[in-house]
N, C-alpha and C positions, 0 to 999 in steps of 0.2 A: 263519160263525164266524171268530174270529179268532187265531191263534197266532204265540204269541215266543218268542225265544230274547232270554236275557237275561245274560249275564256281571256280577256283583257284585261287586266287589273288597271282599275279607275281610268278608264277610258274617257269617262264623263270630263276629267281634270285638263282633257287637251284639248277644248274646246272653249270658245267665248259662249254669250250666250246666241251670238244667230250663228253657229255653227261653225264659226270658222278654225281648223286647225292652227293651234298655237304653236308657232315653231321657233320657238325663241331658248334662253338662257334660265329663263325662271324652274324655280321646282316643281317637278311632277308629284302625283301624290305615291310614286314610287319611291322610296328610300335610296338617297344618293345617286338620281338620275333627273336629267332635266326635261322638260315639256318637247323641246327639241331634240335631246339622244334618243327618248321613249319614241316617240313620232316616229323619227328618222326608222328606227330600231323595225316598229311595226310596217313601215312600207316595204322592207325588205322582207317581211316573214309573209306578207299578203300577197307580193310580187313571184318571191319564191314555191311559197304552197299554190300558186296559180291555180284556183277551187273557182268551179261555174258558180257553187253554192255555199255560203259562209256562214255556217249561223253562230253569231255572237252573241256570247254571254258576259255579262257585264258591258253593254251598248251603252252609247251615251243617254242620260238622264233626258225624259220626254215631263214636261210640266207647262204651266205658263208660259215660259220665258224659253224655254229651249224644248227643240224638236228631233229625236230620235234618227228622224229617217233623214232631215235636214244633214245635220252633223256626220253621220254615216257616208252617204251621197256625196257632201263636200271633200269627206277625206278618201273616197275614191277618186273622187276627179281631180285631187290633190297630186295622187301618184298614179295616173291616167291606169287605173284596175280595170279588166276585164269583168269583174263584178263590180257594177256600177250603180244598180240600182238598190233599192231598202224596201223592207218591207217590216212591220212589226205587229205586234196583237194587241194585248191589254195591257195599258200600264202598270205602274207598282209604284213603292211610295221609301224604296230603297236605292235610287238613284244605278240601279244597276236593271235597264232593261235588258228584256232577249230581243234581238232582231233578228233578219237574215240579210247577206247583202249577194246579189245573183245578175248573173248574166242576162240581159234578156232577150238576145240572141240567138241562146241555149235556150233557156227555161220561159214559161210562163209561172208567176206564183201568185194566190193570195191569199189572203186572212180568211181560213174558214173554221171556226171554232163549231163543235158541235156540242150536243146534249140542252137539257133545258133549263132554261135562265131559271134565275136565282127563287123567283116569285111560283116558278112552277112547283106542282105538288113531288115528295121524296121517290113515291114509285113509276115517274114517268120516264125513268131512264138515268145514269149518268150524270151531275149534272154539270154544265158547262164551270168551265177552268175560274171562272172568274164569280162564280156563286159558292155555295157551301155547300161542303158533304156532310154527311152526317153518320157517324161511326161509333160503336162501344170502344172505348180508348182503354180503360181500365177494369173493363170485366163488371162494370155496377151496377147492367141491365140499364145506364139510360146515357143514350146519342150523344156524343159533344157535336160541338158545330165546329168544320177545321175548314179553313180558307187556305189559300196559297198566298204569300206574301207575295212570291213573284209567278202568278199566273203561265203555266207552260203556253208556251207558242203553238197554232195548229193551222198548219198550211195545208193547199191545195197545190199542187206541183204538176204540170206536164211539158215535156220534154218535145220542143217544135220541131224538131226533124224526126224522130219515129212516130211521135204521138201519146207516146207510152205516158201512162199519169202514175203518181205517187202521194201519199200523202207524208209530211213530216212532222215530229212533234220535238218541238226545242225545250229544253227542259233547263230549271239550275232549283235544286232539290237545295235546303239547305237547314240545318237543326241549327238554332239559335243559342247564340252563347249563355250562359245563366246569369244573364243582369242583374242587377239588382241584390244576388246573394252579399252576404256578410260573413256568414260563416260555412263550413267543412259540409252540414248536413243541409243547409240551404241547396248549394253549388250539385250538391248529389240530386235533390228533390227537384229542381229547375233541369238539370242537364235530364234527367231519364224524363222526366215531362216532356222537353222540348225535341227528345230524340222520339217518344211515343208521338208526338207529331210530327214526325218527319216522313215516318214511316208509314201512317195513316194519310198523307201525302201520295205514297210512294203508292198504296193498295186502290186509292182514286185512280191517279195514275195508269196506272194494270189495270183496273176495269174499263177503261174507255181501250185503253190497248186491244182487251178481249173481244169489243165493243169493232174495232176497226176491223179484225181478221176475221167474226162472223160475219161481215158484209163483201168479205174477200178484197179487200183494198191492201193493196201493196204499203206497206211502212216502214219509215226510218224512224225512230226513236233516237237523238243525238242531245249532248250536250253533258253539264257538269250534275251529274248525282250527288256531289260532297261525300260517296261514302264508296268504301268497297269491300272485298271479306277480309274479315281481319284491322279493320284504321283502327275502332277504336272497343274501349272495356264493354261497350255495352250493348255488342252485335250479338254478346253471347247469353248477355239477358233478356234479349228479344227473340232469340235462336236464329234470324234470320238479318242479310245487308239488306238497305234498300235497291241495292244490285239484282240480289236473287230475288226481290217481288218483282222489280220492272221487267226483267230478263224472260219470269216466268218458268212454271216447270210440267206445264198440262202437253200432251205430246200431241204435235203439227202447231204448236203457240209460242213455242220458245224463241226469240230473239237471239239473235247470233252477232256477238263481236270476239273475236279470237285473242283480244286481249284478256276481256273478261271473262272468258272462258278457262284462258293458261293460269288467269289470279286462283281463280274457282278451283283448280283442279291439284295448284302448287303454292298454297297457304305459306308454307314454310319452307320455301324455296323462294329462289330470286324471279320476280315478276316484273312486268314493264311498271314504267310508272309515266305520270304525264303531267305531272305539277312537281313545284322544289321550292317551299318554304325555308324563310328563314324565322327559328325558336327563339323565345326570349328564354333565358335563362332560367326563369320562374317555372318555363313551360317543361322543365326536365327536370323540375326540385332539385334543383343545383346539384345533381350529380355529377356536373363536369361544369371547369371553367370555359366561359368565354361561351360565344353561340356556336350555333350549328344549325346545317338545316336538316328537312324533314322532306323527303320524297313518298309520292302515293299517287294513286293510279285512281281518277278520279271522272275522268273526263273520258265519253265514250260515244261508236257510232254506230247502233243496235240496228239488225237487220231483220225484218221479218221472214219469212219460210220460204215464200213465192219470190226473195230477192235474193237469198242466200246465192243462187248460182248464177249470178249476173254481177255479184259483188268480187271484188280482191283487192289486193296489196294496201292493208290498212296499215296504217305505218304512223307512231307518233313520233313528231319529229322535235325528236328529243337532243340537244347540243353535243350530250356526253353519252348516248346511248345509240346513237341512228349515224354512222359511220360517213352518208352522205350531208349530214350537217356539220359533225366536227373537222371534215376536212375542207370545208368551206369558211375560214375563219370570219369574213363579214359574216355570213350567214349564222355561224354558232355565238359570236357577240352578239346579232342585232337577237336572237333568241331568247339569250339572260336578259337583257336589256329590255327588252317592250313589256314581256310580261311573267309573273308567278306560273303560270299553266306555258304549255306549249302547244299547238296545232295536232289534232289529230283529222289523218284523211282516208277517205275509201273512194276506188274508181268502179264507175257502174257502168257497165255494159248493157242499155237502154235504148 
């Protein structure tokens, strides 16, 4: 069987609000792409990457008026996908949920969040994704209270023809820009703030991780981290990514993705990447005229120990790096085209 993680950029924007795929001439909130290119663009990367299991980050927006798995489900049955069905967790209040979209066929899946709600006491375990941890962030001797903006995903997975069960955990980690500054010393005190939270994130995160492999349950860890060794000034102020906390480094616990591994081992060397920003000008202190973009390896699909040898050929299906997409020219357009990030996949032998 085969599983992705998929990052969408504003996914939300191709939708009405009961769900229905917008396939028309209007603007996507993609820059210089239409609701109908982006669309078209993604049915070819969903059709192509032919995955049992999808889990999307940046899903369409779940509130009042619009429904996640609705929207999902429509634009499967739009371009008649073998992952037809949705499934999603807790919402968020940033218009980018995580969901998963799966075969059911293939898989059974559902929403199984563990640990204990928000109201239970600090030493009863873990606690579930959608309450609050509580962490020394700045060494003061006293607890901040950190939430997740966007709540990780926590499936339960079994696989109807062997049987085999799995659990998965969709993630989209993300340090927040420093709003609100005004000036140089602001921008600095917000950004290492909001990075010290990303990463006390990241150590929630890994202890429920810890939390799954002493019960001996098979897991995937998949989705966008936002960060990797080396993206940005202040991995080196923290001494650690939040790559190397979720990845882990206690031995029989370490998570295995061979991308992250080759980034880990070749800092200063050429590494895969699987996102392709484009910079504002500002963002490179006008070093150079004109934009450019920004490639980084962001996006990943972690194995646990008891899955390592049942997994292979992960492969991010990159336009200008992955030789079976650039010579598929629909395929390498509708790539640039649908989204900022591209597909990454692993097939499991289950």
């Amino acid at each position: 069987m085969r599983i992705a993680t998929y990052n969408v950029e504003w996914f939300n924007a191709l939708f009405d609000d009961d769900g229905v795929p917008q396939d028309d001439a209007q603007p996507s909130a993609r820059r210089g792409v239409t609701r109908g290119q982006q669309l078209g663009g993604l049915g070819i990367v969903f059709t192509a990457i032919d995955s049992d299991m999808i889990l999307v980050v940046e899903a369409p927006n779940h509130n009042t008026d619009r429904k996640t798995v609705r929207s999902l489900e429509n634009f499967a049955k739009f371009f008649d996908l073998r992952a037809r069905r949705a499934v999603m967790g807790f919402r968020n209040d940033t218009q980018q949920e995580i969901a998963l979209l799966y075969d059911p066929d293939v898989v059974s899946v559902r929403h199984e969040p563990h640990g204990p709600p928000e109201s239970a006491r600090e030493q009863e375990g873990v606690p579930r994704f959608d309450g609050v941890f509580r962490i020394d962030l700045d060494i003061d001797a006293s607890a901040e209270q950190v939430r997740f903006s966007k709540p990780p995903l926590e499936l339960a997975v079994q696989v109807k023809d062997s049987g085999a069960r799995f659990r998965v955990i969709g993630v989209h980690l993300k340090s927040k820009a420093p709003h609100g500054a005004t000036n140089d010393d602001q921008v600095m005190r917000l950004s290492i703030a909001n990075r010290r939270k990303q990463l006390a994130q990241a150590i929630w995160l890994r202890r429920r991780i810890d939390e799954e492999l002493e019960r001996g349950e098979p897991l995937i860890v998949m989705g966008d981290l936002n960060d990797g060794p080396g993206l940005d000034e202040f991995e080196g102020l923290f001494g650690r990514s939040t790559l190397e906390i979720v990845m882990g480094d206690a031995p029989g616990k370490v998570l295995h993705d061979p991308h992250a591994r080759w980034a880990l081992r070749h800092r200063l060397g050429a590494i895969p990447v699987s996102a392709r920003f484009l910079l504002a000008p500002q963002a490179r202190n006008g070093s150079e005229p004109g934009e450019r973009y920004l490639s980084a390896l962001l996006d990943y699909i972690l194995v646990s120990p008891d899955l390592r040898p049942h997994a292979h050929g992960w492969r991010i299906w990159h336009p200008f790096d992955d030789p079976g997409c650039w010579w598929v020219p629909e395929l390498r357009d509708a790539l640039l085209t649908a989204s900022d990030h591209f597909p990454v996949t692993v097939d499991l032998d289950l």
